[in-house]
N, C-alpha and C positions, 0 to 999 in steps of 0.2 A: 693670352697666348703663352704658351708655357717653350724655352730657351734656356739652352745651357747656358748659364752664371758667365762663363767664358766670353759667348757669342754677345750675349746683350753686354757684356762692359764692350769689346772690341767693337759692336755696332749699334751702340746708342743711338746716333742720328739715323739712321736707318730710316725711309720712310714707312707706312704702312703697309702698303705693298710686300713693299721687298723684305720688311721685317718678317712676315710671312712664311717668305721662303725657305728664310733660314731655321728652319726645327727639321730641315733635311742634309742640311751641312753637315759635313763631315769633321767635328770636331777632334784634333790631334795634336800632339806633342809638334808635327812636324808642320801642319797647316799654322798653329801660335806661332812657330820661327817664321816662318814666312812671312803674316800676317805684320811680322814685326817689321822683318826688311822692309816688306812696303810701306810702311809708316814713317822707316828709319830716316831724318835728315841727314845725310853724309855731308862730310866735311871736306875738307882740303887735303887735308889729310889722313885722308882714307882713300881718295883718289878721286872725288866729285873735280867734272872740268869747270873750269875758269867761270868767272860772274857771268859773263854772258851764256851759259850754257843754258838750256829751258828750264830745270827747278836743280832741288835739293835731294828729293824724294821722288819715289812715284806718286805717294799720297796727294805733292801735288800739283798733279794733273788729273789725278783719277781719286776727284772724294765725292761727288755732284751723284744722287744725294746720300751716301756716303762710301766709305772703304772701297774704292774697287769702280765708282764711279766713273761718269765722264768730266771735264771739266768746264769752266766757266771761258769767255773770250779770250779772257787775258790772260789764259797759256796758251793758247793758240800754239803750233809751233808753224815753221816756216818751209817751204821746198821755193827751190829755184832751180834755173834752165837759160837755155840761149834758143828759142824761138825765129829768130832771124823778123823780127816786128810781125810775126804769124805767119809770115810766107813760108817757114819753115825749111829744111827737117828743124824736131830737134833735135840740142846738141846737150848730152848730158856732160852735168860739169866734171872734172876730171877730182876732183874731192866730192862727188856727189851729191844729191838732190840737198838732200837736209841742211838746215839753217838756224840758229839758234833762235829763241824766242824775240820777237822783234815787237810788230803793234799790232791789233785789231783790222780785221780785214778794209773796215771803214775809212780807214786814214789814209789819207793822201797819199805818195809819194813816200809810202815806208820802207822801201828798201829804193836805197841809190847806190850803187855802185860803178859811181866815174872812174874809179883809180884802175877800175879793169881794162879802162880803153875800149878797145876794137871789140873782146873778149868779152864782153861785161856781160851779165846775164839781165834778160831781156823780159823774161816770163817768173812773176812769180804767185805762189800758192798758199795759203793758209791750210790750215790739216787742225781738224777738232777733235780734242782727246774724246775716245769711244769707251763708253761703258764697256767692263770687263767682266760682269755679270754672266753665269751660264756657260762660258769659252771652253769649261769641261763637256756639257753636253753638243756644242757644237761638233766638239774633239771626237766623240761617238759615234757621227754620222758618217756614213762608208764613204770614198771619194766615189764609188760608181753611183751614190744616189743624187750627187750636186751631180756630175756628170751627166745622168739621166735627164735630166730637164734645160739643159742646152737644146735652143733654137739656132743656131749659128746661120742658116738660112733665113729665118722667119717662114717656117714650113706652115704657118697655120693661117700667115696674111694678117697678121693684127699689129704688124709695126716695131713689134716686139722681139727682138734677137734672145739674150744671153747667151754668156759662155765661162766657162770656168776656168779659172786663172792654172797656168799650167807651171811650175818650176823644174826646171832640173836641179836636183840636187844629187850629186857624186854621179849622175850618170842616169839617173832613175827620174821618171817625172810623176813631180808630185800635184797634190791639187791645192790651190792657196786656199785657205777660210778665214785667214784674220787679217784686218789691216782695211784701210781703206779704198784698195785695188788689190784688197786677195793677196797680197804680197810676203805673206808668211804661211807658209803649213801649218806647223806645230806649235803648241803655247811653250815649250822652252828654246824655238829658235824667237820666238816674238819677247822672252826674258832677254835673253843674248843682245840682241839687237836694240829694245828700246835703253838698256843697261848704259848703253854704250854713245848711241845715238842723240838719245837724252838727255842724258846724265856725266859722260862720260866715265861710266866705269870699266874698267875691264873683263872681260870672264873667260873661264879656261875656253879653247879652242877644242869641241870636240869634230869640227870635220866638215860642218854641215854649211859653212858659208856665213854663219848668218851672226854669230859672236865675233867679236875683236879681242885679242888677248894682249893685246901691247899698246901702248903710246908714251909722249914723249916726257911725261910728267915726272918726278921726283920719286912714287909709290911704284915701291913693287909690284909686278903683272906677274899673273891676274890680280884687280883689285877686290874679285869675288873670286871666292872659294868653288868648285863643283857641289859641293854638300851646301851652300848659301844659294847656287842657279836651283839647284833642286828644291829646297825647301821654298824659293820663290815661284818656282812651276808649281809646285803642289798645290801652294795656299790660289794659284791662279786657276787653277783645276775644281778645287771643290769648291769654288765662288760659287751660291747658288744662281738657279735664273731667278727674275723677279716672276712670284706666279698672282695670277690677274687678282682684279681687286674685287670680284662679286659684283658690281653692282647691281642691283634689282631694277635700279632704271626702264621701262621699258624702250626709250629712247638709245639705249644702250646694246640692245636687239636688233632694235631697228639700224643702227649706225654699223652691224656685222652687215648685214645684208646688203647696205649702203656699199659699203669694204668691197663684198665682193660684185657688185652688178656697177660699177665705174671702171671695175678693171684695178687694182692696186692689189690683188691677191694673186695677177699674174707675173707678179716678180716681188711682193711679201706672200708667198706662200706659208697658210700658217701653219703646216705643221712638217718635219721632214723624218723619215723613219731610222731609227736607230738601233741596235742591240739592247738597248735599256730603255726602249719604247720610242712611243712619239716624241719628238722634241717642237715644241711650241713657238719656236724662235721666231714668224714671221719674216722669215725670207727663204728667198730660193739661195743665197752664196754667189750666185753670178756674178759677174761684171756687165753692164747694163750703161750706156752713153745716156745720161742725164741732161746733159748741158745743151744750151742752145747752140745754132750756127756760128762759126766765129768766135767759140768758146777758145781762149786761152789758158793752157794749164800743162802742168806734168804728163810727160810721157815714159811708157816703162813695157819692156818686150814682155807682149802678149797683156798689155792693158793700158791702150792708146790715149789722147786727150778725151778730155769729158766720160771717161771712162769707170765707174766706182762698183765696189761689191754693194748689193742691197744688204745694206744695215739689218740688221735685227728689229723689232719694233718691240718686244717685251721689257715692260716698263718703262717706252719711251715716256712716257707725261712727266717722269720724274729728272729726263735728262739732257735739257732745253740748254744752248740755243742749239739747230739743227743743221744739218746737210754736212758735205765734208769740209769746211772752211767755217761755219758755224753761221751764215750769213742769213738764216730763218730765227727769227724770238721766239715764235709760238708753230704751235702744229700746222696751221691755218697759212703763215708764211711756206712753211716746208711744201704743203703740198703745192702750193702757187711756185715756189720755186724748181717745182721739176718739170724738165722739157727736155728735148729730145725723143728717145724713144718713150716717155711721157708723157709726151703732150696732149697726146690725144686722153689718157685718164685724167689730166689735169686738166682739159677741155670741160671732160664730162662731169669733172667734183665744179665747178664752175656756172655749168649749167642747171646743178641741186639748187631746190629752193635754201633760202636761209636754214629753215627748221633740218633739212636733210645736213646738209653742211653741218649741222652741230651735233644734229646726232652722231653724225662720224668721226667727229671733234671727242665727244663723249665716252664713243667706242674705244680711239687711240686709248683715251685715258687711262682707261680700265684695263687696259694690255699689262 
């Protein structure tokens, strides 16, 4: 496979797959800046917040399996809330969901917060860093074609709602596509925001809500330049998707057909229409209640508890553990883990013999 000199130093670990992809990247002066920031360890002084913050870098959270990846358990980051022991409302905290990186969903009793009293938050969340593979071709697709395929009724009786995450921004409502509840439009409000959120860095204030341009630290704000937000939007733009891996498998055929007569390609839709074609992304972009009854978790206007955007599935096999807290190892967990408006395809991949189950197994792979 033949790669620009560039691209293979910058993405050596690259798996197959996704090594692939990249002889359609967009190689530039301004995507290597980029490319670099996300790499860059920031210091203390440069304006990275305090040890307890989630990393250094973006790289990492997002190298899994390489540049641009999702991450392993143990960046996990954290949200919190005040559920009232589920009886509810929630009560968002008055400095906000986010948490710094803390422990693995597994552990016990990892966040305690006695010293808050009465106040103390009650409900908390793990959040698993998402591959950021393809977020340009996402960026392509119209808000009226995620729009188009909200069920917000269940007009068709199959259990199945979606609906599209809505923001106002300055006044205008936008349609969310990134984040784990759709929670961001744009991939330079999702620079802005995990900059900050993350990292603690600063970046200039253009308008839109979603960057911080001040805090209480030593360094001068912004800590990012607008020509550094830019060159980090860029290089997050022309990320490629990962594109499939061929298999000749004929179990591999079998395990599409699988895909779609269980029902999982009515909310991984695989393909969504764009100006620069189809886009393969395997999802519809909705927001979609996952969680069982009595599910505990973050709530957020216009993307209630157990609520999440259907993820992407393009090159999932490469970017394991799964769900939005990362609480599946393998494919085979993930699908067992969905319930809610789920359960019934998760019935049905249950009721596959063995051999059908792996074919579908096989399938994911090959995405």
């Amino acid at each position: 496979m033949q790669l620009h000199n560039l691209l293979l130093g910058s993405f050596a670990c690259f798996s197959a797959v996704t090594v692939s992809a990249l002889s359609s990247a967009t190689v530039d002066d301004q995507f290597e800046r980029g490319r670099a920031l996300f790499d860059h360890a920031f210091s203390v002084e440069e304006g990275v917040g305090a040890p307890e913050m989630n990393a250094d870098s973006c790289r990492a959270c997002h190298q899994d399996p390489s540049l641009g990846g999702a991450g392993p358990l143990e960046v996990n980051v954290s949200r919190h809330g005040r559920d009232n022991g589920g009886l509810g409302p929630f009560e968002e905290p008055v400095d906000g969901q986010a948490l710094s990186k803390l422990f693995p969903p597994t552990i016990h009793g990892r966040e305690e917060y006695a010293a808050f009293g009465a106040t103390a938050p009650d409900v908390f969340e793990q959040r698993q860093a998402p591959a950021l593979f393809g977020n340009g071709l996402v960026d392509s697709i119209p808000a009226a074609v995620i729009v188009a395929n909200e069920d917000v009724n269940d007009a068709d009786g199959d259990g199945i709602y979606g609906v599209a995450r809505r923001l106002t921004v300055n006044g205008v409502i936008e349609i969310g596509r990134y984040g784990w509840k759709a929670q961001i439009p744009r991939i330079s409000d999702f620079v802005g925001d995990a900059m900050f959120h993350e990292l603690g860095i600063t970046t200039p204030d253009d308008g839109r809500g979603f960057a911080i341009a001040s805090d209480g630290d030593a360094v001068a704000d912004p800590e990012l330049s607008q020509a550094e937000v830019d060159d980090l939007t860029h290089f997050l733009h022309e990320l490629p998707a990962p594109e499939r891996g061929g298999s000749t498998n004929p179990q591999v055929a079998e395990g599409l057909a699988v895909f779609s007569q269980i029902g999982c390609a009515k909310c991984h839709t695989p393909s969504l229409p764009s100006p620069m074609g189809p886009v393969p992304l395997y999802s519809n972009l909705l927001l979609h209640n996952v969680m069982p009854t009595g599910f505990r978790g973050m709530a957020e206007p216009g993307a209630g508890v157990g609520y999440y955007r259907t993820p992407p599935l393009w090159g999932i096999g490469d970017t394991a553990p799964y769900m939005h807290d990362g609480r599946a190892e393998d494919l085979d967990a993930a699908i067992l883990a969905h319930d809610g408006e789920a359960a019934g395809v998760r019935s049905n991949y249950e009721a596959l013999t063995p051999a059908a189950q792996q074919a579908l197994i096989l399938f994911l792979e090959d995405l």
